[in-house]
TORDOTI-678216 format. One record per residue: x, y, z of N, C-alpha, C in turn. Coordinates in steps of 0.2 Angstrom, whole numbers, padded with zeros to 4 digits, always signed. Layout:
<atoms>
XYZXYZXYZ/...
</atoms>
This chain:
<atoms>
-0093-0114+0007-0092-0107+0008-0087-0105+0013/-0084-0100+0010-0077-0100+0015-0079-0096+0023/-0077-0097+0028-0080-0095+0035-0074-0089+0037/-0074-0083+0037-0070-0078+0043-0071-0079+0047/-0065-0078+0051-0063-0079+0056-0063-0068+0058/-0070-0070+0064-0070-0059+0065-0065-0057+0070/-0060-0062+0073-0056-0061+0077-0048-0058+0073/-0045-0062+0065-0043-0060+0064-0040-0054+0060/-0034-0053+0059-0030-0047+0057-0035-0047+0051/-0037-0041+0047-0038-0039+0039-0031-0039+0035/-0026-0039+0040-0020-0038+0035-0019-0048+0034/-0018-0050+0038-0018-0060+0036-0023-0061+0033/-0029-0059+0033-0035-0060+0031-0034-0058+0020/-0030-0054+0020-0028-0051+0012-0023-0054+0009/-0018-0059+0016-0014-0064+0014-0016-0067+0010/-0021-0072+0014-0023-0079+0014-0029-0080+0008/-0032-0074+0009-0037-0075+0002-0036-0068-0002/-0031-0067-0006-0029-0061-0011-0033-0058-0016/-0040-0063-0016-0045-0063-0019-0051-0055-0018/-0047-0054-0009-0054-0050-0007-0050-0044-0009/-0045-0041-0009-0042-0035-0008-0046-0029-0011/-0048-0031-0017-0050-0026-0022-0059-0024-0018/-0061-0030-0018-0068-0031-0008-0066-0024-0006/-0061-0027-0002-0060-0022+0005-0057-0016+0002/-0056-0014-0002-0055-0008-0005-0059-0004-0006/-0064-0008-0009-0071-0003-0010-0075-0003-0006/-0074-0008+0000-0080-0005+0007-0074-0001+0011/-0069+0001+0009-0067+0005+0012-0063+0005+0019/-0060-0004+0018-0057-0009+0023-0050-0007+0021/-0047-0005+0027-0039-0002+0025-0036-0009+0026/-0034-0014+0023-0029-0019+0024-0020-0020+0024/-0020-0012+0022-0013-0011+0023-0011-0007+0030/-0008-0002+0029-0008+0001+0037-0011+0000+0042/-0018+0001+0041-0021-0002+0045-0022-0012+0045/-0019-0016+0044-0019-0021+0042-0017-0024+0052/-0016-0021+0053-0017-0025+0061-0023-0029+0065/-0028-0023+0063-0034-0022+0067-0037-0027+0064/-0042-0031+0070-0046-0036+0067-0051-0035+0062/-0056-0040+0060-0058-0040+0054-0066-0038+0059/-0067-0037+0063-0072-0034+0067-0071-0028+0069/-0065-0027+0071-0065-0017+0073-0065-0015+0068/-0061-0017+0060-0063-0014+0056-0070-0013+0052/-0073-0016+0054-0081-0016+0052-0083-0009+0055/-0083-0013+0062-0086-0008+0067-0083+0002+0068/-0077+0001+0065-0074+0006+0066-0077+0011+0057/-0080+0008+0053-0085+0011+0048-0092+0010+0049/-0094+0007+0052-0099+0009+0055-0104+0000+0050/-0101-0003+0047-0104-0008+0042-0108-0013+0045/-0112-0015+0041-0116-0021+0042-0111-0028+0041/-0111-0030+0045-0107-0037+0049-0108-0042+0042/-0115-0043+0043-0117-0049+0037-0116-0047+0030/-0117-0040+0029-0116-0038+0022-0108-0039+0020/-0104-0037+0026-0096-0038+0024-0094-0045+0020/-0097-0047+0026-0094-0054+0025-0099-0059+0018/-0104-0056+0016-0106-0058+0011-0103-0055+0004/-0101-0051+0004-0099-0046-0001-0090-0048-0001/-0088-0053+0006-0082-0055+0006-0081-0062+0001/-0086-0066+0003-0087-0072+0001-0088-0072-0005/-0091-0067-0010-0093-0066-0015-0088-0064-0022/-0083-0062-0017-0078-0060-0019-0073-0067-0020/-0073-0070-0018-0069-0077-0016-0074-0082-0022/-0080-0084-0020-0084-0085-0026-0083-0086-0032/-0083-0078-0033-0084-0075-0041-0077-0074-0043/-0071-0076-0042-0065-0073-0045-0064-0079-0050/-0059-0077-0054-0058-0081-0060-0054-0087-0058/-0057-0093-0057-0052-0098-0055-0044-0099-0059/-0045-0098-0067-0040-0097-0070-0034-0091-0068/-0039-0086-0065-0033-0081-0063-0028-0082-0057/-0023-0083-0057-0016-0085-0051-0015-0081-0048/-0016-0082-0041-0013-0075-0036-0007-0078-0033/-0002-0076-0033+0006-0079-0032+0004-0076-0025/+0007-0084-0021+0005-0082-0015+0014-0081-0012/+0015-0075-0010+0021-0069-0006+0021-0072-0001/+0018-0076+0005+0019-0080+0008+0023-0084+0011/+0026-0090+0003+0029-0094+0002+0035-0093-0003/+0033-0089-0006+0041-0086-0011+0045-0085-0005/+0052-0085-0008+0057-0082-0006+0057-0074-0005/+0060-0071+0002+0061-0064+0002+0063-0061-0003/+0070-0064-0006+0074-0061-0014+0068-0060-0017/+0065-0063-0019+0059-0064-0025+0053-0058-0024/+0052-0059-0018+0047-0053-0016+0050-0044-0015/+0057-0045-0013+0058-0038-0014+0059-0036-0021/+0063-0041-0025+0062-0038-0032+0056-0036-0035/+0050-0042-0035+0043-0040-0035+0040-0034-0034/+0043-0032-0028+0040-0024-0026+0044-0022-0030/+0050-0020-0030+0055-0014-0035+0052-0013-0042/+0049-0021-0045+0048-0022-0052+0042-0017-0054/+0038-0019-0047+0031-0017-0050+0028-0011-0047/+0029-0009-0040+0028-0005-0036+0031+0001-0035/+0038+0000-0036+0043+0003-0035+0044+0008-0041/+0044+0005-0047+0042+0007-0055+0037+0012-0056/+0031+0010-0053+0026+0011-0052+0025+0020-0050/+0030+0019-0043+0030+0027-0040+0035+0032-0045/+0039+0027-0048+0045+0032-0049+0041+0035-0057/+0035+0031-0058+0033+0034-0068+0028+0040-0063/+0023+0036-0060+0018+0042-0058+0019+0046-0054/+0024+0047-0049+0024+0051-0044+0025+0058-0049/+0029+0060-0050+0034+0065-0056+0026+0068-0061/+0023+0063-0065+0018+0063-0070+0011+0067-0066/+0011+0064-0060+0004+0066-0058+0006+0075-0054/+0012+0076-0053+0012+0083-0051+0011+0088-0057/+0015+0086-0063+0015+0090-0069+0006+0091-0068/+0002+0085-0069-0003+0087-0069-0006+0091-0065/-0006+0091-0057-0008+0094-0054-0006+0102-0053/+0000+0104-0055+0001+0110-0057-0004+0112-0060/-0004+0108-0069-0010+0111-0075-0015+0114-0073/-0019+0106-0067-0024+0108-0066-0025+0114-0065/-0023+0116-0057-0021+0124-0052-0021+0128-0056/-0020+0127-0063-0018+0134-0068-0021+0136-0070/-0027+0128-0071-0032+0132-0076-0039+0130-0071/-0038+0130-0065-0045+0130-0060-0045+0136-0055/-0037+0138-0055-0036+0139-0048-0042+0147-0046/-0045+0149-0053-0051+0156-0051-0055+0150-0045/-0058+0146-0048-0066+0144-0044-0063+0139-0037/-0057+0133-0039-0053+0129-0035-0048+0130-0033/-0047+0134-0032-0038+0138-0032-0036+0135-0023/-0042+0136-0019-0040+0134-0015-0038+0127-0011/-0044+0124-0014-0047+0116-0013-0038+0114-0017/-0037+0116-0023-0031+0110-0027-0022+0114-0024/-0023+0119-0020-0017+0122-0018-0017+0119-0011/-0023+0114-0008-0022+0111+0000-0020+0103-0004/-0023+0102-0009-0021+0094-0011-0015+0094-0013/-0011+0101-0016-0006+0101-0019+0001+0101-0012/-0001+0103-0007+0003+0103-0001+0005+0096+0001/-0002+0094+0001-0002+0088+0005+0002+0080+0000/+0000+0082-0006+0005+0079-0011+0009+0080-0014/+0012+0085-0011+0021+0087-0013+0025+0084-0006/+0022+0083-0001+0022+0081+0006+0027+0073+0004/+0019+0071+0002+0020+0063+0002+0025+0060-0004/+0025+0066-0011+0030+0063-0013+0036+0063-0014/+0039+0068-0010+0044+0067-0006+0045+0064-0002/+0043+0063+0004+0044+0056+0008+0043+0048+0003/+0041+0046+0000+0040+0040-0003+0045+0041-0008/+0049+0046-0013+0054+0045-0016+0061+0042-0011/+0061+0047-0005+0067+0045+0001+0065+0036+0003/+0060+0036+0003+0058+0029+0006+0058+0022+0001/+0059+0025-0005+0059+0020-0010+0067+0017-0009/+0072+0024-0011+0077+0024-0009+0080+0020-0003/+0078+0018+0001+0079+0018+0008+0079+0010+0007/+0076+0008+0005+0073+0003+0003+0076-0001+0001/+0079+0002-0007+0085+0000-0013+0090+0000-0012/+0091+0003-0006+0099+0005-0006+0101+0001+0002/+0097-0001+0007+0096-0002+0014+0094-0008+0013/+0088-0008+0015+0084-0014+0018+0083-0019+0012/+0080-0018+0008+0079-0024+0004+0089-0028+0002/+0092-0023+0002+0097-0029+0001+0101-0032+0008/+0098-0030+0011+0100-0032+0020+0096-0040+0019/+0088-0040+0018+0085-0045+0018+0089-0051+0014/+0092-0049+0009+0092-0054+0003+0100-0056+0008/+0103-0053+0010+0108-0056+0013+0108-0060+0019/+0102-0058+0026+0097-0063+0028+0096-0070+0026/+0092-0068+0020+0091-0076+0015+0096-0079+0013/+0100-0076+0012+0109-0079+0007+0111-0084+0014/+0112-0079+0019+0113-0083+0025+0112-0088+0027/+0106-0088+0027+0102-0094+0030+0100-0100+0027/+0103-0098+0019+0105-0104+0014+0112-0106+0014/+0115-0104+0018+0122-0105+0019+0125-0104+0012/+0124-0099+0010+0128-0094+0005+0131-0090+0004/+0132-0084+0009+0135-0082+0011+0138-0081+0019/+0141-0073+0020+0145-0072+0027+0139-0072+0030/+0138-0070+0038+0133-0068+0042+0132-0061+0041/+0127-0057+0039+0129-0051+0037+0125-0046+0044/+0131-0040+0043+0130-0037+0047+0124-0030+0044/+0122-0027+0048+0118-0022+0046+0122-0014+0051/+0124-0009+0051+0124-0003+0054+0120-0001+0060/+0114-0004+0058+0109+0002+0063+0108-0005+0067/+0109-0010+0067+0108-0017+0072+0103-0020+0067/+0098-0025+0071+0093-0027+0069+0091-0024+0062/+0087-0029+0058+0084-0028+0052+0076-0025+0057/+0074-0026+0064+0070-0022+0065+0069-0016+0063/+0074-0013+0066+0074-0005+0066+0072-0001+0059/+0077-0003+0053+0074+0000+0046+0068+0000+0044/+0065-0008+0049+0056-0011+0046+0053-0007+0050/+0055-0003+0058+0050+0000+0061+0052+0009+0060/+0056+0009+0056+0053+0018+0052+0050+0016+0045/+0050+0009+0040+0046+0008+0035+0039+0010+0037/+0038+0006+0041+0031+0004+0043+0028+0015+0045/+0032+0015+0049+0032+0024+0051+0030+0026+0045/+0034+0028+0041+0031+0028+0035+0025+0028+0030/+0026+0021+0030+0019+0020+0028+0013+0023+0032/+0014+0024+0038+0008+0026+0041+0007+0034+0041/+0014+0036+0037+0011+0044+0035+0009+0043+0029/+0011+0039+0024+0008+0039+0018-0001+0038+0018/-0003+0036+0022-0008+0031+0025-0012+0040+0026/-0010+0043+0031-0013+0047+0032-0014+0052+0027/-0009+0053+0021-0010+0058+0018-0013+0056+0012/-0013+0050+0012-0018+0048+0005-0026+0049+0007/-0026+0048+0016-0033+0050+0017-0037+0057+0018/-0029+0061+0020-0030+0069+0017-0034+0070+0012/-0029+0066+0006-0030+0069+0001-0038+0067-0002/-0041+0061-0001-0046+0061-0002-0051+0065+0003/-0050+0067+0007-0055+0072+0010-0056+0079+0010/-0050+0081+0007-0049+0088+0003-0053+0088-0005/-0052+0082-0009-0056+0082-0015-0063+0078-0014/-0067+0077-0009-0073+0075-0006-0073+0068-0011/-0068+0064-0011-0067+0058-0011-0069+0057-0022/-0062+0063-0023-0062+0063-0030-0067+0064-0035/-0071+0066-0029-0077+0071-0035-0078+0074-0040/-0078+0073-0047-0076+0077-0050-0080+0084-0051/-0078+0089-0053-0082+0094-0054-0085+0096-0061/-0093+0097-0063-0094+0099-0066-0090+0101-0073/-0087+0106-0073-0083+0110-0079-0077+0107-0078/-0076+0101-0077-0066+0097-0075-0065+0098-0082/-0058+0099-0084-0058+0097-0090-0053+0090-0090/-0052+0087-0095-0049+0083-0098-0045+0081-0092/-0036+0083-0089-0034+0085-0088-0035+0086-0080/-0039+0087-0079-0043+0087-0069-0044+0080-0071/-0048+0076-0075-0053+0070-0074-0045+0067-0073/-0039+0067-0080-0034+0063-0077-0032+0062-0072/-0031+0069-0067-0026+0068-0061-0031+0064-0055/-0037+0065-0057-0042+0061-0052-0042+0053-0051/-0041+0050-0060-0039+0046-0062-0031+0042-0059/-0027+0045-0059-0022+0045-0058-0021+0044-0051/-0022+0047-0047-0022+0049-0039-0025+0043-0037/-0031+0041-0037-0033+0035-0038-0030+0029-0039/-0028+0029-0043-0023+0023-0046-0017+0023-0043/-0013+0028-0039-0009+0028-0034-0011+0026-0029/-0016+0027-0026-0016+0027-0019-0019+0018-0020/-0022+0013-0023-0023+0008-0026-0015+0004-0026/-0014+0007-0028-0003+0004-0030+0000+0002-0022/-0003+0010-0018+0001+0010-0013-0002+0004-0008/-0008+0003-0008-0011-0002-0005-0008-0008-0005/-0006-0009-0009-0006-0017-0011+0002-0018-0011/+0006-0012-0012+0012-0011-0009+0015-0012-0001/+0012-0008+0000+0011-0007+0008+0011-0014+0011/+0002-0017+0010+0002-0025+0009+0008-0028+0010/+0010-0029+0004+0017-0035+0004+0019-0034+0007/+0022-0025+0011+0027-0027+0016+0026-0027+0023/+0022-0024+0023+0019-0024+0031+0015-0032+0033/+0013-0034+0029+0008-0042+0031+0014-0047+0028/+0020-0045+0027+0021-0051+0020+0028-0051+0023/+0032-0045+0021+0040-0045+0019+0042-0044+0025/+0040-0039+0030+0042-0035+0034+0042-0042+0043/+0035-0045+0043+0036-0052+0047+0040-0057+0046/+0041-0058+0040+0046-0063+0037+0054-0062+0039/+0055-0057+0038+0061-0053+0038+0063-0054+0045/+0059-0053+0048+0060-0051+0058+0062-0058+0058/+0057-0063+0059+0056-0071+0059+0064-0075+0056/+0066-0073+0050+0071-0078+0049+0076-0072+0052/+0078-0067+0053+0083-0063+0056+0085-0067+0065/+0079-0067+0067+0078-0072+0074+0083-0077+0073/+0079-0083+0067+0082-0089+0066+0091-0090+0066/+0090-0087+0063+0098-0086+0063+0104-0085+0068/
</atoms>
């Protein structure tokens, strides 16, 4: 039986068994943004039962499909892992971010007599975010993820020693991280304005999708964030030193 360690980060804790993330998502274990804090303040700071966690963690390590492969980001190359996020996460914001507004317009159209207000405060707060994470995808693409990959070119003695503008590969990683930590905030807006995606009685079609959808981004956004804050983001500090 696998043993936690309650002193540990939840964000290494998501590294090392990838097993649990989908766990800690539904007890409501932030392992991205919050991915600092140990695996005992985050109990404690929801108020959870200790033993239940860790039952419900183990269970989760357990019961997963041996035959399923969790590529451990760890030991990849940096190159490998940034394109991984662009492929998948990065992809990911650029089909739904656009998609999920069209809907949330629709919705506002046709709720906004009894909703008008509740879907014109989510609407704020998600035009908000998609904005900044469009800039920050960017910032990425065009910046930092290829600074990294030159980093590692380097330090394979493959290419020059590459220079960056703003100095340090720090600096880009500590306004990411910023970042992420408003996106962090505003996906917990948003569920607190929608009473955690509750659907309403009369939803049609159309509301159930964007609840749908919404969902499934802020799920993206977890497991994106992840990579880079527990994964890409140390790495990058780490061989930038080396060098």
């Amino acid at each position: 039986m696998i043993e936690f360690s309650m002193n540990e980060q939840v964000g290494q804790l998501a590294v090392k068994f990838p097993q649990i993330r989908q766990t800690l998502e539904k007890l409501g274990i932030d392992y991205c943004c919050g991915g600092k804090l140990s695996l005992r303040e985050a109990i404690e700071n929801l108020g959870l039962s200790t033993e239940d966690v860790i039952k419900d963690l183990q269970a989760a390590i357990k019961n997963s499909d041996d035959r399923q492969k969790y590529r451990n980001w760890s030991t990849e190359s940096l190159t490998e892992l940034t394109g991984h996020i662009e492929e998948k996460h990065h992809s990911c914001m650029k089909e739904q971010l656009p998609r999920l507004e069209r809907l949330l317009d629709k919705t506002l159209n046709a709720h906004k007599e009894k909703l008008g207000q509740m879907l014109t405060e989510l609407k704020e707060v998600y035009a908000a975010l998609k904005s900044e994470i469009e800039l920050h995808l960017a910032k990425e693409e065009q910046i930092l993820f290829p600074f990294i990959s030159q980093i590692e070119n380097f330090q394979q003695n493959q290419t020059d020693k590459p220079e960056l503008h703003c100095g340090s590969v720090e600096n880009p990683i500590g306004q990411m991280e910023y970042e992420h930590d408003n996106a962090g905030k505003a996906l917990d807006k948003m569920r607190q304005v929608t009473l955690n995606y509750k659907v309403p009685e009369d939803a049609c079609n159309t509301f159930k999708a964007l609840y749908d959808g919404l969902k499934a981004l802020e799920a993206d956004l977890h497991e994106h964030i992840h990579l880079e804050n527990n994964i890409l983001f140390p790495r990058a500090i780490e061989l930038e030193k080396n060098i």
